[in-house]
KETIFI-387929 format. One line per field, with one value per atom (N, C-alpha, C): residue number from 1; x, y, z; atom name; residue in one letter. Coordinates in nm, 4 decimals. Each point is the difference from the previous one (the first is absolute). Layout:
N
n	(NUM	...) .
px	(X	...) .
py	(Y	...) .
pz	(Z	...) .
atom	(CA	...) .
res	(a	...) .
***
This chain:
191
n	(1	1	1	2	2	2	3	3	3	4	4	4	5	5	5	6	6	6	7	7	7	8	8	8	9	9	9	10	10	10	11	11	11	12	12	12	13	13	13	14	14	14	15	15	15	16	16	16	17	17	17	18	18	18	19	19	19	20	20	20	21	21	21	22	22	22	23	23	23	24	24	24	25	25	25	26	26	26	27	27	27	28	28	28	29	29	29	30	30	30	31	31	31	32	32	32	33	33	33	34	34	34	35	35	35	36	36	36	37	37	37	38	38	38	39	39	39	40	40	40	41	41	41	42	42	42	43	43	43	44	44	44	45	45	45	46	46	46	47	47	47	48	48	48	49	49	49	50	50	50	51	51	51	52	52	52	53	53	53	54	54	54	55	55	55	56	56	56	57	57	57	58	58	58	59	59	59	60	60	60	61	61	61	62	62	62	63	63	63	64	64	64	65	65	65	66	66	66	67	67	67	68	68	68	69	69	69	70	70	70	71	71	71	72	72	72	73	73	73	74	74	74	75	75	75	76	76	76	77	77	77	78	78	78	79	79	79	80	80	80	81	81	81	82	82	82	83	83	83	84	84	84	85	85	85	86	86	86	87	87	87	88	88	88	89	89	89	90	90	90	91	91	91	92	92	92	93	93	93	94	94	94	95	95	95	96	96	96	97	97	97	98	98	98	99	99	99	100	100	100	101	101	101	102	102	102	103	103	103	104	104	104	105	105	105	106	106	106	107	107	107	108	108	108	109	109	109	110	110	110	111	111	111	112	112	112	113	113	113	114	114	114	115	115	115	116	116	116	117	117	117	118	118	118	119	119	119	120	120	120	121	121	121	122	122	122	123	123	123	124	124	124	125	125	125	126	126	126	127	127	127	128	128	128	129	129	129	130	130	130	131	131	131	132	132	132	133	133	133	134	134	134	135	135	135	136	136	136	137	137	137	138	138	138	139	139	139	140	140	140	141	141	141	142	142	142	143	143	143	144	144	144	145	145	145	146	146	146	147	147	147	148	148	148	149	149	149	150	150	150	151	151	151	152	152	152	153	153	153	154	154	154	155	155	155	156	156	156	157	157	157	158	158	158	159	159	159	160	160	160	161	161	161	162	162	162	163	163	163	164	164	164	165	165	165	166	166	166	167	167	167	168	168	168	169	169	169	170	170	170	171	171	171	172	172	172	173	173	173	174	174	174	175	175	175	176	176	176	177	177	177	178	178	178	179	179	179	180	180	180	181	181	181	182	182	182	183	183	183	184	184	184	185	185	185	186	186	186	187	187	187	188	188	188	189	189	189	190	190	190	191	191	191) .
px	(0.0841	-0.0841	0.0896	-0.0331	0.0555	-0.0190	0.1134	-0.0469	-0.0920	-0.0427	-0.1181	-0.1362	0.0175	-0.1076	-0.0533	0.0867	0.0146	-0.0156	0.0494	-0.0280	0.0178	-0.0089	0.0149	0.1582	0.1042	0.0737	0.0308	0.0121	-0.0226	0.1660	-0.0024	0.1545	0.0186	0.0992	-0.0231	-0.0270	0.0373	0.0254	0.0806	0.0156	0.0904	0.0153	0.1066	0.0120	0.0526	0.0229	0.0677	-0.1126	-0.1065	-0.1150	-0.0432	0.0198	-0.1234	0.0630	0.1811	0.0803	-0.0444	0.0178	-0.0975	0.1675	-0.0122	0.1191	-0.0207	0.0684	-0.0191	-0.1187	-0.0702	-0.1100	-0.0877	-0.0278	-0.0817	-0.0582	-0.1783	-0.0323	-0.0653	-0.0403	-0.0475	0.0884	0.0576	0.0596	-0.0725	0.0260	-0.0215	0.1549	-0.0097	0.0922	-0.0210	0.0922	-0.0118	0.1357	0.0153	0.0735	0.0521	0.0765	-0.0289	0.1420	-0.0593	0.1372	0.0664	0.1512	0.0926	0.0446	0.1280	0.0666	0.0608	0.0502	0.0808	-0.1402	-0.0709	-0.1386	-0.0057	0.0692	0.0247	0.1131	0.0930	0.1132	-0.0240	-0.1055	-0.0857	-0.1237	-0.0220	-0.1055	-0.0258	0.0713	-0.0902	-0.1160	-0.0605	-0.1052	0.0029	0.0942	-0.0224	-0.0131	0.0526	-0.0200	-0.0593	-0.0122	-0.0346	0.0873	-0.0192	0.0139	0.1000	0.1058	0.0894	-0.1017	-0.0090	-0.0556	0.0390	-0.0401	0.0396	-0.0937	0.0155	-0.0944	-0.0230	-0.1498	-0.0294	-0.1111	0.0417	-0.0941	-0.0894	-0.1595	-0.0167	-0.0967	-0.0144	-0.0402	-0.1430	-0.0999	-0.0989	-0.0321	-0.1392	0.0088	0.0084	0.0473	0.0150	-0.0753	-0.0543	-0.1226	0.0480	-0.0892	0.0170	0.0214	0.0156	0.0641	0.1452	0.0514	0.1252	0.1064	-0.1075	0.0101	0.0129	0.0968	-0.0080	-0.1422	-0.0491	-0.0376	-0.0211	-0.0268	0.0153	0.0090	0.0931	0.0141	0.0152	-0.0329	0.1312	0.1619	0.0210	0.1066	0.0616	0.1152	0.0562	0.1572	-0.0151	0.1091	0.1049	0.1455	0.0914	0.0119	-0.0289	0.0133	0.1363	0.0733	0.1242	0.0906	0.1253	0.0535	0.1115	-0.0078	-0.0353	-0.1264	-0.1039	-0.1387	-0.0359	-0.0873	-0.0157	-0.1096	-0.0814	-0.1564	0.0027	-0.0756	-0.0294	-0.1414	-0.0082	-0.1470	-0.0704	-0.0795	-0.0516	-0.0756	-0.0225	-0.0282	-0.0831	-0.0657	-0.0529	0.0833	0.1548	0.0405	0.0484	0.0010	0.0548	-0.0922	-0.1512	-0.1153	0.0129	-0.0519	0.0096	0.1465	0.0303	0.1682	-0.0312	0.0213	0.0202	0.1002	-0.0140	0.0334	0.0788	0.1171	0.0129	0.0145	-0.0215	0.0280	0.1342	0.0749	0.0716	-0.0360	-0.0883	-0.0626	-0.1701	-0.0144	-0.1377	-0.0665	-0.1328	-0.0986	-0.0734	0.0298	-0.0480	-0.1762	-0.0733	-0.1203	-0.1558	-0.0726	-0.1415	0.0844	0.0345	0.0620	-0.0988	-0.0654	-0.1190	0.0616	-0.0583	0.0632	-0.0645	-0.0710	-0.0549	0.0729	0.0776	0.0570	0.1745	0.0465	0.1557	0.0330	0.1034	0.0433	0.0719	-0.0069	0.1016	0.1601	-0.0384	0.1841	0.0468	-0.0862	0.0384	0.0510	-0.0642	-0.0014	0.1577	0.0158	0.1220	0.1198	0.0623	0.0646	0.0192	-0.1684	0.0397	0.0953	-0.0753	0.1035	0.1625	-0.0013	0.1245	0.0825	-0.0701	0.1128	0.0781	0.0949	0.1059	-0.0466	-0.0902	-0.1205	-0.0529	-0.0677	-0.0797	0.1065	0.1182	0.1176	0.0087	0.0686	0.0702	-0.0546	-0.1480	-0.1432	0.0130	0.0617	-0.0719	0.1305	0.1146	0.1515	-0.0021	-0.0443	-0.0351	-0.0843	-0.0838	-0.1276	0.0810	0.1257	-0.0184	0.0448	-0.0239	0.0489	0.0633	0.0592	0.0720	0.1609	0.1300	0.1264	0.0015	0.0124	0.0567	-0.0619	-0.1199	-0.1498	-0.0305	-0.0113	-0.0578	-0.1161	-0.1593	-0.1068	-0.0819	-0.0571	-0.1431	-0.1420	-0.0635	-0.0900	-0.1596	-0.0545	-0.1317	-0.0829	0.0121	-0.0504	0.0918	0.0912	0.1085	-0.0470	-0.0171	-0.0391	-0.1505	-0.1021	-0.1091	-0.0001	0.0789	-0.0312	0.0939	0.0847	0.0693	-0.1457	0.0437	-0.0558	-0.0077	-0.0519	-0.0378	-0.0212	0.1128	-0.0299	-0.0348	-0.1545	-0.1488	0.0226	0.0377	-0.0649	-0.0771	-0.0898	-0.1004	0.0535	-0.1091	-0.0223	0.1175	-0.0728	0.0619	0.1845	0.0126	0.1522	0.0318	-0.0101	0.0417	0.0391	-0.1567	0.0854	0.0796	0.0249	0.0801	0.1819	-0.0031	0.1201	0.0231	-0.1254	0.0511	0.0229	-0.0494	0.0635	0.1151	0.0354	0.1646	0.1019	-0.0128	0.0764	0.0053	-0.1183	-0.0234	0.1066	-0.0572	0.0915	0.1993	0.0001	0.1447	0.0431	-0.0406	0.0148	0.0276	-0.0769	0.0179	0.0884	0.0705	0.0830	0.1778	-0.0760	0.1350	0.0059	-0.0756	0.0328	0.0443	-0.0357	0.0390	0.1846	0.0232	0.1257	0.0713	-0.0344	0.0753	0.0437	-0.1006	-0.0138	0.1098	0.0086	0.0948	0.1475	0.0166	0.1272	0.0136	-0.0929	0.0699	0.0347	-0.0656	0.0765	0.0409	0.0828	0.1180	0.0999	-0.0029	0.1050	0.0353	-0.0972	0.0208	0.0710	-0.0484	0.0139	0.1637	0.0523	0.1180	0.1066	-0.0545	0.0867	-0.0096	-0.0639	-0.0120	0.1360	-0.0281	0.0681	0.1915	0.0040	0.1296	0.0508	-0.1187	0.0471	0.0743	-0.0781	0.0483	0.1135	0.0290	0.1222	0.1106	0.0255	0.1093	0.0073	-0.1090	0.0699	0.0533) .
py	(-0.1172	0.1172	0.1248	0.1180	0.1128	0.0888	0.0597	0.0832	0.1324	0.0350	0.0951	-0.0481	-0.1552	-0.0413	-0.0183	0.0017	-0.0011	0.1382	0.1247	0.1192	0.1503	0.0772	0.1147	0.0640	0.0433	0.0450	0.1769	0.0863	0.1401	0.0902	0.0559	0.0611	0.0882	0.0829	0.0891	0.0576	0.1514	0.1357	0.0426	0.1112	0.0798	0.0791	-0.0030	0.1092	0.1427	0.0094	0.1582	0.0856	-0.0643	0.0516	0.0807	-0.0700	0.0040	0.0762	0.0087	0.0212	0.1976	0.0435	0.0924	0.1383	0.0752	0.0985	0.1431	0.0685	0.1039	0.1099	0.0160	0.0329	-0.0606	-0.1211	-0.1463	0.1354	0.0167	0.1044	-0.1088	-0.1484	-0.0634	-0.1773	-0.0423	-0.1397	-0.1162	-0.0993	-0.1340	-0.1087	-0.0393	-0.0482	-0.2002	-0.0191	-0.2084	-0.0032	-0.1791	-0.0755	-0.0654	-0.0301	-0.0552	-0.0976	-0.0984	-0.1190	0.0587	-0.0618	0.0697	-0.1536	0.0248	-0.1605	-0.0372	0.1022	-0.0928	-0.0507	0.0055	-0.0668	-0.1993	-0.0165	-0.1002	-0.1325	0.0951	-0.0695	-0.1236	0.0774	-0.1418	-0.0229	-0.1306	-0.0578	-0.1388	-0.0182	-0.0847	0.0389	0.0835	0.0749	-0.0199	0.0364	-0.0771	0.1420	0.1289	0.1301	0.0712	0.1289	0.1149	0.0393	0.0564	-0.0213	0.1627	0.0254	0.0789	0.1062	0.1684	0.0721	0.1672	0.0865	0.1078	0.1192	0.1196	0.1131	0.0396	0.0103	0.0622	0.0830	0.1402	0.1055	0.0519	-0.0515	0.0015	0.1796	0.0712	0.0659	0.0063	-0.1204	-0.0221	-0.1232	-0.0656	-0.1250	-0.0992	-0.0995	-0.1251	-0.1125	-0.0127	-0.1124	-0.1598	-0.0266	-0.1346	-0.1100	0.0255	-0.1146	-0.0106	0.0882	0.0240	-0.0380	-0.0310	-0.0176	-0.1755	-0.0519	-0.0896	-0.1139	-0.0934	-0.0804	-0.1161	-0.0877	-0.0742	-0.0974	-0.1092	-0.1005	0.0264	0.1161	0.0763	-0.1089	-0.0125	-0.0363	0.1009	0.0604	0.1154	-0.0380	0.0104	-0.0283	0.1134	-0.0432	0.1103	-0.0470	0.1540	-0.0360	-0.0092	0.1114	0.0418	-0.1668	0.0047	-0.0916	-0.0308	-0.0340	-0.1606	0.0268	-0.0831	-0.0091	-0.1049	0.0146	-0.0624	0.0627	-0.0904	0.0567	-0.0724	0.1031	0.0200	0.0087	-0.1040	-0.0076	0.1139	0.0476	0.1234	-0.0493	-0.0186	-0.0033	0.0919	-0.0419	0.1067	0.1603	-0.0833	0.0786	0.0869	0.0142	0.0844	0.0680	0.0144	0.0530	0.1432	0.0292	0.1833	0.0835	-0.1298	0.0931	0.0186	0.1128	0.0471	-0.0810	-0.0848	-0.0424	0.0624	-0.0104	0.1139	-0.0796	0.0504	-0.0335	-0.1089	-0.0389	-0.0389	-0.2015	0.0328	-0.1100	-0.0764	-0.0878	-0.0521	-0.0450	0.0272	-0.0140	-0.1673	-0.1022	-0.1119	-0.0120	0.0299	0.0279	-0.1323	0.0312	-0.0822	-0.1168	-0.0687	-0.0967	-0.1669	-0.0810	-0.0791	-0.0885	0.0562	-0.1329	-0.1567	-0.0123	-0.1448	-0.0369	0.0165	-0.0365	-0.0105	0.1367	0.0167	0.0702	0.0283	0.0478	0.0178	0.1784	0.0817	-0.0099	0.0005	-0.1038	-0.0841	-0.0935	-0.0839	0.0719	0.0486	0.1355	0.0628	0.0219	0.0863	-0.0547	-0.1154	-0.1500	-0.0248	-0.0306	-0.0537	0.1357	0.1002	0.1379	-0.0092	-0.0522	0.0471	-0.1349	-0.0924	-0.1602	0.0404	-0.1063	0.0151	-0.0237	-0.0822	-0.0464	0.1212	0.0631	0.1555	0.1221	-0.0238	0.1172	0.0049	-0.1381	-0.0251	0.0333	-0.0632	0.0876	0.1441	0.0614	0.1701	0.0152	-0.0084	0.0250	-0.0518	-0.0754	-0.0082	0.0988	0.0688	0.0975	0.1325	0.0062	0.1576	0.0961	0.0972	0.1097	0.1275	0.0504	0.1007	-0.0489	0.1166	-0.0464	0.0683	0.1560	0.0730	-0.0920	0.0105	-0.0121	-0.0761	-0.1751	-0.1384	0.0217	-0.0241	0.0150	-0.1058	-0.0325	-0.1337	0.1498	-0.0942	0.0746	-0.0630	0.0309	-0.0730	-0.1007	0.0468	-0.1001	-0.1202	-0.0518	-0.1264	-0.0394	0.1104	-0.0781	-0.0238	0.0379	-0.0343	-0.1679	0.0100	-0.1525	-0.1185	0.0762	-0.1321	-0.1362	-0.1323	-0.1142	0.0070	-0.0246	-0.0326	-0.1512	-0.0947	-0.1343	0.0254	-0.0392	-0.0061	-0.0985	-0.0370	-0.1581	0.0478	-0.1071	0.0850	0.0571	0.0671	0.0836	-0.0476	-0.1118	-0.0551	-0.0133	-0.0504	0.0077	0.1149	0.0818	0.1386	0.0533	-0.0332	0.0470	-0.0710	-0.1087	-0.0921	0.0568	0.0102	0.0807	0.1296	0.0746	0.1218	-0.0094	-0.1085	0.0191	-0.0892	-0.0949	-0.0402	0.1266	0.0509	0.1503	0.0882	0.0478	0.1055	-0.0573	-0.1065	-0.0955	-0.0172	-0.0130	-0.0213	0.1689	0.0930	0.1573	0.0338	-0.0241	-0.0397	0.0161	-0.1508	-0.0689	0.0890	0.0299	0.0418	0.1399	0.1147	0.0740	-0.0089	-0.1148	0.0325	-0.0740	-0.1145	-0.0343	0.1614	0.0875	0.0701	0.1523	0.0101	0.0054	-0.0353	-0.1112	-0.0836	0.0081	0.0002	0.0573	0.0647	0.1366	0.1410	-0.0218	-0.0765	0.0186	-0.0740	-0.0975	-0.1147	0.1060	0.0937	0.0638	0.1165	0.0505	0.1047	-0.0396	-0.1315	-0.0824	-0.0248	-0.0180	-0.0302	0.1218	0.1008	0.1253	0.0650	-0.0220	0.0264	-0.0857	-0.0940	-0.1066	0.0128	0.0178	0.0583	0.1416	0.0901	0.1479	-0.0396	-0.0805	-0.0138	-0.0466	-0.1202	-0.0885	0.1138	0.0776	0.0795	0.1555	0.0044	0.0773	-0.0344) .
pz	(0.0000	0.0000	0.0000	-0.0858	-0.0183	0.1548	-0.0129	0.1835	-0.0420	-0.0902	-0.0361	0.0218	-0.0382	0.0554	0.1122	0.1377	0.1253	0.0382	-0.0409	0.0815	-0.0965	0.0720	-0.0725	-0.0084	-0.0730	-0.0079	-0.0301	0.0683	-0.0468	0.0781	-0.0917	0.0038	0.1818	0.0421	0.0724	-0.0402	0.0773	-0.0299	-0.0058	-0.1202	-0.0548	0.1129	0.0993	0.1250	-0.0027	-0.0993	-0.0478	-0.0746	0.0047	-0.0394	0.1172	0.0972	0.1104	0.1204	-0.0210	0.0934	0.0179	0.1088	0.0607	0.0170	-0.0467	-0.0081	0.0893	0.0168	0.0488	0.0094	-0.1396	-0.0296	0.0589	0.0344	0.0293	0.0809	0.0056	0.0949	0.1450	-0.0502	0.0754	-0.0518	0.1103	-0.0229	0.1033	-0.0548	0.0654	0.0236	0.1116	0.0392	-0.0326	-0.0421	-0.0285	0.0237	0.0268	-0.0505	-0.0937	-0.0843	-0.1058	0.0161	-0.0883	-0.0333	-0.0844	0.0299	-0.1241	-0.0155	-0.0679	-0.1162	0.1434	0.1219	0.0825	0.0940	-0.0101	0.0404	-0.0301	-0.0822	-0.0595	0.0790	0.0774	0.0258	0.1232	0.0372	0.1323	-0.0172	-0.0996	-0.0533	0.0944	0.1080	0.0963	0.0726	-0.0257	0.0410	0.1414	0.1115	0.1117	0.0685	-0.0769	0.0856	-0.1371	0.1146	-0.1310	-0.1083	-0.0951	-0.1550	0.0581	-0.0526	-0.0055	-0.1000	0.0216	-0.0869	0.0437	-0.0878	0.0330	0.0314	0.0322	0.0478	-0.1213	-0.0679	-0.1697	0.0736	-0.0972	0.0510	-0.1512	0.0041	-0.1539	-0.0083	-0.0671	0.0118	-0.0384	0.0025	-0.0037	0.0391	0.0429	0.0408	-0.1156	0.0678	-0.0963	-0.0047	-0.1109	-0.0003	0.0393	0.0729	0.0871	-0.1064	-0.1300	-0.1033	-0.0197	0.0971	-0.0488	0.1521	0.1233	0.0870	0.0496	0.0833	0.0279	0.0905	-0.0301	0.1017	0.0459	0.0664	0.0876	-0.1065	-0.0147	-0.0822	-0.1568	-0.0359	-0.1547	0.0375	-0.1187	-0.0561	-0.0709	0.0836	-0.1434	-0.0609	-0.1742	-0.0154	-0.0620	0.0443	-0.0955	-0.1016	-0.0727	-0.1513	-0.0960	0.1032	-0.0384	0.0266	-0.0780	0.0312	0.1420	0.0852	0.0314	0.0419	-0.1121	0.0884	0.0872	0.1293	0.1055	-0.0013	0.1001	0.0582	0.1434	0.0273	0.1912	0.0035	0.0744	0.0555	0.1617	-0.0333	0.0573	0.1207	0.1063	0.1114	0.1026	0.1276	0.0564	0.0393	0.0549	-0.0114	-0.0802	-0.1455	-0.0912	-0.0666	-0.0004	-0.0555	-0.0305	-0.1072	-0.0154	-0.0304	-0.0420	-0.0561	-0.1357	-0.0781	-0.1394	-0.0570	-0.1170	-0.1069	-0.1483	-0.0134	-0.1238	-0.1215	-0.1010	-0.1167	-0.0915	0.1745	-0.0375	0.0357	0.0553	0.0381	-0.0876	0.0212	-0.0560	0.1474	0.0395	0.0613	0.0000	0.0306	-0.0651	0.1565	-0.0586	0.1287	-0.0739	0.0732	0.0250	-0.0779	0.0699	0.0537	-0.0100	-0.0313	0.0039	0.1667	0.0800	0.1367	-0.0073	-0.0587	0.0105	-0.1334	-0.1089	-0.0877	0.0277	0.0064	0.0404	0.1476	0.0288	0.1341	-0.0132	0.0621	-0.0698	0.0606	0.1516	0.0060	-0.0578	-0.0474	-0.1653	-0.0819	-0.0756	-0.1440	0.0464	0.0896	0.0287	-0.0166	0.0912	0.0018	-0.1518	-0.0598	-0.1409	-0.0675	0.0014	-0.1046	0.0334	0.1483	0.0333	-0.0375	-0.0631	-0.0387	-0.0905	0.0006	-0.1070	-0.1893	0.0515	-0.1524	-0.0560	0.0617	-0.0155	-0.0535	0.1247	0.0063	-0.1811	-0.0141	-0.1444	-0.1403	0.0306	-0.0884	-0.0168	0.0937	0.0149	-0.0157	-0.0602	-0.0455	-0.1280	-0.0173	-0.1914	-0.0393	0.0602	-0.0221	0.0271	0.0704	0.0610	-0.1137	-0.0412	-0.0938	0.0910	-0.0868	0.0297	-0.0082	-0.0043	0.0534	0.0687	0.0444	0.1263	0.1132	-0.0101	0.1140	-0.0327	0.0075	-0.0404	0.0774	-0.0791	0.0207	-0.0625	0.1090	-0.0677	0.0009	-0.1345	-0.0245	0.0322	0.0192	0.0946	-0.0515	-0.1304	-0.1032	0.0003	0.0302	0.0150	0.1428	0.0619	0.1459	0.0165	-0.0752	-0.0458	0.0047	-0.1176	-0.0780	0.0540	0.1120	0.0885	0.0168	-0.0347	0.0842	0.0950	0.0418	0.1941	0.0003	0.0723	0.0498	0.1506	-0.0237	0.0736	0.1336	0.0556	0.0833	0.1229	-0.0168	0.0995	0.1426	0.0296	0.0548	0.1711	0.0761	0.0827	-0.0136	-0.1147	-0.0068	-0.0257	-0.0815	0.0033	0.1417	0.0696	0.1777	0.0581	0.0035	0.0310	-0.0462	-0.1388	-0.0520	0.0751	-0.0365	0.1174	0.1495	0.0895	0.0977	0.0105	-0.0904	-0.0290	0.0150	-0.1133	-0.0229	0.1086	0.0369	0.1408	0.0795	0.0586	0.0998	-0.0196	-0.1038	-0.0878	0.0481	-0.0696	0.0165	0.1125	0.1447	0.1506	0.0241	-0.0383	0.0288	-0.0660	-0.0996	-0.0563	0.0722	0.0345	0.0916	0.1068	0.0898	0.1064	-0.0012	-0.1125	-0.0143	-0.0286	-0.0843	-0.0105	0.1245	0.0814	0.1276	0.0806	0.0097	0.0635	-0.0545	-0.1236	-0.0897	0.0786	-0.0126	0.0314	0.1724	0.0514	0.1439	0.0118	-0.0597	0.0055	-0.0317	-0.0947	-0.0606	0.0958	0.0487	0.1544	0.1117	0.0232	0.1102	-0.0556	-0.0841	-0.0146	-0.0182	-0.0218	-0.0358	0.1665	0.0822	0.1169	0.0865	-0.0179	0.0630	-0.0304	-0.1323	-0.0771	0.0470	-0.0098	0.0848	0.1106	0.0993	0.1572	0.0180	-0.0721	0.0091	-0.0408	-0.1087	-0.0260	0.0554	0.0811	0.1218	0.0725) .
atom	(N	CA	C	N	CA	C	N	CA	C	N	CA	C	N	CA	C	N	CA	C	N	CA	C	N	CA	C	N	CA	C	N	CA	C	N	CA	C	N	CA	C	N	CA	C	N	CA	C	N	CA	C	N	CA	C	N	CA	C	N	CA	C	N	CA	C	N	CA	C	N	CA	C	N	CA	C	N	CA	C	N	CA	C	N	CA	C	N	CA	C	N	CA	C	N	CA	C	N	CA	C	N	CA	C	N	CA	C	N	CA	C	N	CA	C	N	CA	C	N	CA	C	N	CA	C	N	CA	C	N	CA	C	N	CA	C	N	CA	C	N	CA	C	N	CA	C	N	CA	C	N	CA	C	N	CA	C	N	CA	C	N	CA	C	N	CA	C	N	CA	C	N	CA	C	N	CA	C	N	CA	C	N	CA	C	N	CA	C	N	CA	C	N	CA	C	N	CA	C	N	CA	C	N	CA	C	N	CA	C	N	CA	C	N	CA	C	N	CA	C	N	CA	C	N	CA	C	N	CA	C	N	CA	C	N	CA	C	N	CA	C	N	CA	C	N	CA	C	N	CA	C	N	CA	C	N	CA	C	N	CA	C	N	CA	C	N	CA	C	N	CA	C	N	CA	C	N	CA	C	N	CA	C	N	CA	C	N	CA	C	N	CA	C	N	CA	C	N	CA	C	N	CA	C	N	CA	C	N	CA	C	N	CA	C	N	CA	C	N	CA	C	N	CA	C	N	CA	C	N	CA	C	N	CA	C	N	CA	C	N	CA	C	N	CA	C	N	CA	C	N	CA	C	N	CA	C	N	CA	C	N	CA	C	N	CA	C	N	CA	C	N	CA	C	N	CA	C	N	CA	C	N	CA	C	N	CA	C	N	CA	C	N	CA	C	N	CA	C	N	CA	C	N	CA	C	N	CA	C	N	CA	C	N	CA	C	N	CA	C	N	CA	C	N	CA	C	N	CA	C	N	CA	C	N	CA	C	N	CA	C	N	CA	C	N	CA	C	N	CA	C	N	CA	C	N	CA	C	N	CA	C	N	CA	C	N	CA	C	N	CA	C	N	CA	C	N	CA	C	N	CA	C	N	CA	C	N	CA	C	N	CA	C	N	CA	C	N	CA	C	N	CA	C	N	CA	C	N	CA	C	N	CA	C	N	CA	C	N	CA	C	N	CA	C	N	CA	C	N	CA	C	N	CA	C	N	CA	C	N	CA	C	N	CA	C	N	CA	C	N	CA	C	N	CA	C	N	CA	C	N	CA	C	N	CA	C	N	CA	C	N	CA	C	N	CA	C	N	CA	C	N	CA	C	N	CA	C	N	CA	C	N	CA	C	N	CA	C	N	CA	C	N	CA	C	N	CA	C	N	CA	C	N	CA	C	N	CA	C	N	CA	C	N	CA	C	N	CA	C	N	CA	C	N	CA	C	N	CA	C	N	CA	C	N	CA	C	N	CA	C	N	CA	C	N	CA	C	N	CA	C	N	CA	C	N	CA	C) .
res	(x	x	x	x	x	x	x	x	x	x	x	x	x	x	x	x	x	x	x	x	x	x	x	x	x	x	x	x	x	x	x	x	x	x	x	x	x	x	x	x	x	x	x	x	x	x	x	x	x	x	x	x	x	x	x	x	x	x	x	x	x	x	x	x	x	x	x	x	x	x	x	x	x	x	x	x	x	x	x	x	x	x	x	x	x	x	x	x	x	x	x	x	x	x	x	x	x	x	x	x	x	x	x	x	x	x	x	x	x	x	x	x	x	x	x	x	x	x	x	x	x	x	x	x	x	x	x	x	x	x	x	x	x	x	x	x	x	x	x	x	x	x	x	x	x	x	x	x	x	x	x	x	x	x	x	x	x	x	x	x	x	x	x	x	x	x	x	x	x	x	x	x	x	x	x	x	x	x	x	x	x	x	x	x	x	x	x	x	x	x	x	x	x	x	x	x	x	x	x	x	x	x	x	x	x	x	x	x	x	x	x	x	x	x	x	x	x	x	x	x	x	x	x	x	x	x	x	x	x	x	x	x	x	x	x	x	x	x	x	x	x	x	x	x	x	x	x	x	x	x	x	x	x	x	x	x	x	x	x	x	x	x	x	x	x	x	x	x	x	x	x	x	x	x	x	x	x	x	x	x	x	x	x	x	x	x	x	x	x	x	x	x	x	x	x	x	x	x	x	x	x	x	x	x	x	x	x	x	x	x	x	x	x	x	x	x	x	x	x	x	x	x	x	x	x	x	x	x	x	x	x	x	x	x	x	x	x	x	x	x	x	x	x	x	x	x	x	x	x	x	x	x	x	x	x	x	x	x	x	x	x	x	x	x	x	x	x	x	x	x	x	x	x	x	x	x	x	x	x	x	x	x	x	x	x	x	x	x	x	x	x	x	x	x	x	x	x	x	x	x	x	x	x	x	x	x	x	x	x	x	x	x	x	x	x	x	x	x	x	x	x	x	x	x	x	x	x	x	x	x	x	x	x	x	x	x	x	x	x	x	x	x	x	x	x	x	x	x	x	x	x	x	x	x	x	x	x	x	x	x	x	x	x	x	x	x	x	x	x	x	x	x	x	x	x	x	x	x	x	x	x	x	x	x	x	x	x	x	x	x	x	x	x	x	x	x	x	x	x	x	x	x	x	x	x	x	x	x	x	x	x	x	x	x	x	x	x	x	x	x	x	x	x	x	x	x	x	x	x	x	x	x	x	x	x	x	x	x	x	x	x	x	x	x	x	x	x	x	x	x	x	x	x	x	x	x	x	x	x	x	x	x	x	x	x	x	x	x	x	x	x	x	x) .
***
C-alpha cells in the first residue's frame, strides 16, 4: 500500500513569510522545530526547537499534533514522531507534515521507525534532488510502499524499539559516567 493512501501529507511553512520584524505593530510568540530538532528521534524527551516570533497568527495546519509524524526533507532525512509532549510547535517548509494518521490501520510510531529504516533511508537517496541542498520531494515520499502487518505487530515492533532506545540511553548514560568516574579517579591519583 502507497503511504498516501494511509494519510495526508502537507508541506510546512514558509517561516520568513510569517517572521514578524520591527515594524511587526502586533506579534505572536511559537515554537517551532528546526533541522537540529531531528538529532533526538527516540522520542523519549522534548523535541529540541527554537523562539519564532510570527507577525501574525499561524494556522493550526502548520502546527504540530499529537501523533503527526514529521519528516526532514532536506538531506539527511529522518522523521520524528510527535507526542503529547511536543504539540503546537510550527513546522517549516523544510519539513513535510505526515498527519490524520488511520489508528486502526497504521501506528504512527510504526510510520516513523519504518521512514527512519535503512530500506526507506536508501529509497529516499535514489529520489533526493538537488547538489548544494539534497532534497526529497513529497511526491517520492507520497508513493513510498508501506509494508503493512497488522496492527498488533506493528505495536509489538514499536515497543521492541522504544524499549531497545531505553536501553541504549541509559547505556550511554553510563558511558558518560564511567568516563567521569575515571577522569576523576586519574585527577586524584596524580596529585
Amino acid at each position: 500500500m502507497k503511504l498516501n493512501e494511509l494519510v495526508e501529507i502537507k508541506i510546512g511553512l514558509t517561516l520568513e513569510r510569517k517572521k514578524a520584524n520591527i515594524a511587526s505593530t502586533k506579534t505572536f510568540d511559537y515554537m517551532a522545530l528546526t533541522l537540529k530538532s531531528f538529532t533526538n528521534s527516540n522520542g523519549l524527551e522534548k523535541l529540541q526547537s527554537e523562539h519564532f516570533i510570527a507577525n501574525s497568527e499561524i494556522g493550526a495546519q502548520y502546527l504540530t499534533n499529537e501523533n503527526d509524524v514529521i519528516m526532514r526533507l532536506r538531506s539527511p532525512s529522518q522523521a520524528i514522531f510527535i507526542d503529547s509532549n511536543n504539540t503546537g510547535l510550527v513546522v517549516s517548509s523544510l519539513m513535510a507534515i505526515i498527519t490524520n494518521i488511520f489508528p486502526n490501520v497504521l501506528n504512527s510510531k510504526y510510520l516513523t521507525h519504518y521512514l527512519n529504516s535503512k530500506y526507506i533511508q536508501n529509497q529516499l537517496v535514489k529520489n533526493t534532488q538537488g547538489t548544494a541542498i539534497p532534497m526529497i520531494k513529497t511526491a517520492d515520499l507520497m508513493e513510498l510502499e508501506i509494508n503493512l502487518p497488522p496492527l498488533e505487530k506493528q505495536q509489538k515492533i514499536v515497543n521492541y524499539i522504544d524499549t531497545a532506545n531505553q536501553e541504549i540511553d541509559l547505556l550511554g548514560k553510563l558511558i558518560n559516567e564511567k568516563n567521569k568516574l575515571k577522569t576523576e579517579i586519574f585527577e586524584t591519583i596524580i596529585k
